[in-house]
Every structure is written in C-alpha cells, then in structure tokens.
N, C-alpha and C positions, 0 to 999 in steps of 0.2 A: 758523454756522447763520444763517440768511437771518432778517432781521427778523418776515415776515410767517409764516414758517413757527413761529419759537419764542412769537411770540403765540399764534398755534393751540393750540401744546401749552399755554401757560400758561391759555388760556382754557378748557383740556379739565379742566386740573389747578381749575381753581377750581369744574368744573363737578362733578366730583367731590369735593370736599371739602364744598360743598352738601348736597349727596347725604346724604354719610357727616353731616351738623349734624344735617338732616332727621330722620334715620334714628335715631339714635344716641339713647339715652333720658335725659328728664329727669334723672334721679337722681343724675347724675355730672356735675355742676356743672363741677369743672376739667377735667376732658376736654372740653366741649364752648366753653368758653372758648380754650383751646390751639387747636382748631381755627377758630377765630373768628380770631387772631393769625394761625394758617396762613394763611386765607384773604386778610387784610389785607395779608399778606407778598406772598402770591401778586398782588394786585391793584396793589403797590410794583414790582413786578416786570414787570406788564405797563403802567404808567408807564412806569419809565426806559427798555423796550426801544422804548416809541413815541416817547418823547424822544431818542430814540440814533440811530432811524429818521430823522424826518424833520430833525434836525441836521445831516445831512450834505450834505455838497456835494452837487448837482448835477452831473455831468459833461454835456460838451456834448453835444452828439449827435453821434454816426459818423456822416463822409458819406460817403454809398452809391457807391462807385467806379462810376464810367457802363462799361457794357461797349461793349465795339466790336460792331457786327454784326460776325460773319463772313459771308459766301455757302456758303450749305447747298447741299451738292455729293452728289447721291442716291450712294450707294455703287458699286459696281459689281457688279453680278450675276454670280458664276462658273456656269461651264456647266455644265451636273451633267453629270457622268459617270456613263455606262448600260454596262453589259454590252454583250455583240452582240447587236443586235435577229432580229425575224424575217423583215425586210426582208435584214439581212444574209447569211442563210441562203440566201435567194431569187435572191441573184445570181449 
C-alpha cells in the first residue's frame, strides 16, 4: 500500500475513534482510556508511515526518450463502391 494512501485510512481511523471518545459516556472510565491508547496507537502509526515515506530513496528521474518525427502521410481514400447508377441504365 502506497504511503499517502495508508495515512488516509489511518487518519480516517483516528478520525473515528474521536467520534466514538466524544460520543461514548462519562461513566465508563476504562473504556474511554483504551480508546485514548487506541488513538495514541493510531497517531504511532501515522509517525512511522511518514517516517518510512520520506526515508526513502529518491530515484532519479526517467528520461523522456526523444521520439523521432515521422512524415504524416494522409491515408488513401478507397473508392466506394456503388451499385449501377442511373446513368448506367441510360446508356
């Protein structure tokens, strides 16, 4: 999976786990702790993938093979072919 593409989800994933902290009621202390760690996990995660990212080499850049012109040469039109006209009839 492509670096920029698995930050996305991980950023979707924290953007959800938010959500669910928000949402989620006072009254239950360790549940909303565990999701505090999730989210800390999650935010661990979108670290090392940007550290992983930009760690890497550089490749050089491809160079663009130069094309040759060719000489554009129009096709050649076939004659259509008609039935016998009413010229032909006439003669």
């Amino acid at each position: 999976m492509k670096a920029t593409k698995a930050l996305k989800r991980l950023a979707h994933a924290e953007e959800l786990i938010s959500d669910v902290m928000e949402r989620y009621s006072e009254s239950a202390p360790d549940i909303r702790e565990r999701l505090r760690s999730a989210k800390a996990a999650v935010g661990l995660a979108k670290d090392a993938v940007k550290l992983q990212s930009s760690s890497k080499p550089k490749s050089a850049p491809k160079k663009v093979a130069t094309k040759k012109t060719a000489v554009k040469v129009p096709p050649v039109k076939a004659k259509k072919k008609h039935g016998r006209t009413q010229r032909d009839y006439e003669e």
